[in-house]
C-alpha positions in Angstrom: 69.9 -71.6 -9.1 69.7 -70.9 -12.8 68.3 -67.1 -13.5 66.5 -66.1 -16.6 67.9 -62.6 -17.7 67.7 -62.6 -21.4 64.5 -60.8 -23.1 65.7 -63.6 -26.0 64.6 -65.8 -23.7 61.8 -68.4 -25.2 59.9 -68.4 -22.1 59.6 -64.9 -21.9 58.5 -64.4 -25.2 55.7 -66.8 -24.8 54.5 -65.0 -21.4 55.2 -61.6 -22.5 52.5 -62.4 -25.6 50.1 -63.5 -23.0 49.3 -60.1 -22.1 47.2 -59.7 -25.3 43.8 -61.7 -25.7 44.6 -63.5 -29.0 47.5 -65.2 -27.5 46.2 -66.0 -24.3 43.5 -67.3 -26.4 45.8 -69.5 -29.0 47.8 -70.4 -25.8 45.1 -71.3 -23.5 46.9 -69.6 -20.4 46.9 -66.2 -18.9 49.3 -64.6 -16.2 48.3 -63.2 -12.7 50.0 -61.3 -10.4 51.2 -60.8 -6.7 51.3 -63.5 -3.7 47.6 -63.5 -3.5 46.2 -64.1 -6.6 48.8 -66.5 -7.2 47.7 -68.3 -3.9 44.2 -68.3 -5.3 45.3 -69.8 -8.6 47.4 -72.3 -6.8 44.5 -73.2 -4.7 42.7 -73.7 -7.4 45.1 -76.3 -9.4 45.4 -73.8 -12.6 49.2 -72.8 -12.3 51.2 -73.7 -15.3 54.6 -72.2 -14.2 55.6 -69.9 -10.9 57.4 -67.0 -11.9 59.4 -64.9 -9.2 62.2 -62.2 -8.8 63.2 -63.6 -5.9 65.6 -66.6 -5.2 64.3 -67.5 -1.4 60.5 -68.6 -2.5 59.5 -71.2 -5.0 59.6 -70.5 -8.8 61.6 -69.7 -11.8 63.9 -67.1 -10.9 63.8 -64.4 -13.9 65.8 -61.0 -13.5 64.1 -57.9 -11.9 64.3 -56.1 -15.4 62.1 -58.8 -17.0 59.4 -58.7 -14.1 59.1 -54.7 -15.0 58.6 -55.6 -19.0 56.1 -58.1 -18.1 54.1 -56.0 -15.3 50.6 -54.5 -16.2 50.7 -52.2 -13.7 52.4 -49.2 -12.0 53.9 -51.4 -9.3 56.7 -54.4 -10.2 55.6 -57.6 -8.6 57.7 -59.9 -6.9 56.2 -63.2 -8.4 53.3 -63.7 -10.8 51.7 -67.1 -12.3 51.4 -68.5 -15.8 47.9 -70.3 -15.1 45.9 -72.7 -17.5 42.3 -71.9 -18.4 40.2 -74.3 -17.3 36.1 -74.2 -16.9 34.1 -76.4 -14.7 30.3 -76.3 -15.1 28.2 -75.8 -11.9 25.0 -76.8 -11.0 23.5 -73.6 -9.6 19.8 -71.8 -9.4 21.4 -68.4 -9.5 23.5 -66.9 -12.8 24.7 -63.8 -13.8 24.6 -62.9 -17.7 26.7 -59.5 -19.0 25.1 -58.0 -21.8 28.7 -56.0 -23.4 30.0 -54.9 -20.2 33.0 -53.4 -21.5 34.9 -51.8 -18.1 37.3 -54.3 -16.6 36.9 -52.8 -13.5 33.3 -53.3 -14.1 34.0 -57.1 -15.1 35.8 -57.9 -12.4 33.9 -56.3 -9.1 30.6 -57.9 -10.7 32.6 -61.2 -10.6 33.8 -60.9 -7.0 29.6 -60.0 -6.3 28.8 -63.2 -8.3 31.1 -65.3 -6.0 30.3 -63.5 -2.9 26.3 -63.8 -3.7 26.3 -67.2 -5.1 25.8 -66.6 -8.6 28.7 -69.4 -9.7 27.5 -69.8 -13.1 28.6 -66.2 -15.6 28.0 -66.0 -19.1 29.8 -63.0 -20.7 28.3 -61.8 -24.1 31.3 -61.4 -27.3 31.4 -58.1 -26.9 32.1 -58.0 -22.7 35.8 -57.4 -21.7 38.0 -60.3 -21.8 38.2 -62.9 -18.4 41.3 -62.9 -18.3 42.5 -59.3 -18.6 44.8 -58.2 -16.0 42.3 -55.8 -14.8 39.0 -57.8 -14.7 41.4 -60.2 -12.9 42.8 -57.6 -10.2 39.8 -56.1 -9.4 37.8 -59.5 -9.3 40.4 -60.3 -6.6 40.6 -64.1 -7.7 37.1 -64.6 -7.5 37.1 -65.7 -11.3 38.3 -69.0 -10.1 35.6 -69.6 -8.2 32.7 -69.3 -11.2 32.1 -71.2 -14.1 32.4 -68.3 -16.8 31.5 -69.0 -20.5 31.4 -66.3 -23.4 28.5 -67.1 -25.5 26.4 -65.0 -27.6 23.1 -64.4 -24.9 20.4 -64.9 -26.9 20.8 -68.4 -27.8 22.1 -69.4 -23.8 19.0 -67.4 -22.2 16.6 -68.9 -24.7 18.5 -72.3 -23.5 17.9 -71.7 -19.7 14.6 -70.4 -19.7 13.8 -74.0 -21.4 15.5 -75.4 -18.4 13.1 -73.5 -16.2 15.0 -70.5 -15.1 13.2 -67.0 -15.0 14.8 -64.5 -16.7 15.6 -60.8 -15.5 17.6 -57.9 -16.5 18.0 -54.5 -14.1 16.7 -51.2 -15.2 16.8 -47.7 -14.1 12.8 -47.0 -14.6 10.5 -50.2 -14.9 10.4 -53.0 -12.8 8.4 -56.0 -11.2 8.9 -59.0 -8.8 10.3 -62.2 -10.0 9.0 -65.3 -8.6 11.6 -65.6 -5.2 11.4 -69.8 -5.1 12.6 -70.0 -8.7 16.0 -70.1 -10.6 17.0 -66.6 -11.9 19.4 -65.3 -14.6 20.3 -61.8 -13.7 21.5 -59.9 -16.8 23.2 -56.6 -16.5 24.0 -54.4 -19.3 26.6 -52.0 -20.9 27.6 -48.9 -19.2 26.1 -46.6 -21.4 23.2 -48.5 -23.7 22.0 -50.7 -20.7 21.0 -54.2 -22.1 19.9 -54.7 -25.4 16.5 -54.4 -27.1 16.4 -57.8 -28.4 17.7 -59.6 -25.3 15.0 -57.4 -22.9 12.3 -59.2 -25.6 13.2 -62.7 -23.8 13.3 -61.6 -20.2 10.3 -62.2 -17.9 11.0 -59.6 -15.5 13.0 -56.0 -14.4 14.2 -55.3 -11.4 14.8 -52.0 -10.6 16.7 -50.9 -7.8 14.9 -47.1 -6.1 17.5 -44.3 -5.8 17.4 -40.6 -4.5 19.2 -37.4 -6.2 21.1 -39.8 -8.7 18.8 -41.3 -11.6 21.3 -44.5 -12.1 24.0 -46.1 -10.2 27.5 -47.9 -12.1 26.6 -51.6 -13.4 29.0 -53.1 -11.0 27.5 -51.2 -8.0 23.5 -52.1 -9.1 24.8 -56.0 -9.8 25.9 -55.8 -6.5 23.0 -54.7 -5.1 21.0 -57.2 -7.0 22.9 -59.8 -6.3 22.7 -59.6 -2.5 19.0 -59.2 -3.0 18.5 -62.7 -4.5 21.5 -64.2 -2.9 21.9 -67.8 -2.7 24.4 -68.7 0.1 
């Protein structure tokens, strides 16, 4: 079996430029790591090209040298996936908007809330942290391939579903009311320090605020959580 071992190697040039956003964006693929977010991205029919260090398991073989330059983490996996993006719109009464959510960890555990909690429709504002960032990817544990994520500036989309009859609702530390429970919902969290913007509170119908003890706030991923759960479609 033939062994890539050369950094000269066209192949791993291409994937080794995937790790930054404009080329994952000019390419159209991205790269996960480890047997189970490869298993999630195989489930899910997006894997380009299999990609191991070992020669028992399916894949391109490549040297163990060339898995440790193309690692984004502390720990060299044994096989990782070059994986197509691909977006499928769903028909769903519950979404999830971020408002420049700029934490990948943040990004990601609000994703794996969104498919846990039936929110399978995300819209991620310019200025949010990249899908397809090793870390929003890791810490959404494959859940991004369950949702149908678009980045759009929020404004015009909200505007768009409210038409469409959807109420909608941001969280917020100090005000809040009751949406209407039998009717669709956007649920829009905000940045980790500015919370969501002025202009994009002036088309929301509602706040939610969730009541807390001896802390004033809790983390955005934590709150979306929360929230989520509360108005949980399952």
């Amino acid at each position: 079996m033939r062994m890539i071992t050369s950094k000269q190697n066209p192949s791993f040039k291409k994937w080794m430029k995937l790790k930054t956003k404009k080329h994952r964006d000019a390419y159209g693929e991205f790269l996960v790591y480890g047997e189970h977010l490869v298993a999630a991205a195989d489930k899910h029919g997006v894997v380009v090209e299999r990609v191991t260090t070992e020669r028992d398991v399916p894949g391109l073989v490549i040297a163990t040298e060339l898995m440790e330059a193309l690692k984004q983490t502390e720990t060299t996996p044994s096989v990782m996936a070059v994986c197509k993006k691909i977006q499928k719109p769903k028909r769903v009464t519950r979404i999830l908007a971020l408002d420049d959510v700029q934490d990948p960890d943040n990004v990601g555990a609000l994703l794996r809330s969104a498919s846990a909690f039936g929110f399978l429709h995300v819209v991620m504002s310019p200025k949010t942290a990249d899908l397809y960032n090793e870390k929003v990817i890791r810490a959404s544990q494959g859940a991004l391939f369950d949702l149908f994520v678009e980045r759009k500036p929020l404004e015009e989309r909200l505007k768009a579903f409210k038409k469409d009859g959807f109420q909608i609702v941001y969280a917020d530390a100090h005000d809040g009311d009751q949406p209407d429970p039998d009717k669709p919902l956007v649920l829009i969290m905000g940045n980790e320090g500015q919370g969501v913007g002025d202009r994009i509170r002036g088309i929301a119908d509602h706040a939610i605020r969730i009541d807390t003890k001896r802390v004033e706030s809790l983390n955005v991923s934590v709150a979306g959580g929360i929230i989520m759960h509360q108005w949980r479609v399952l």
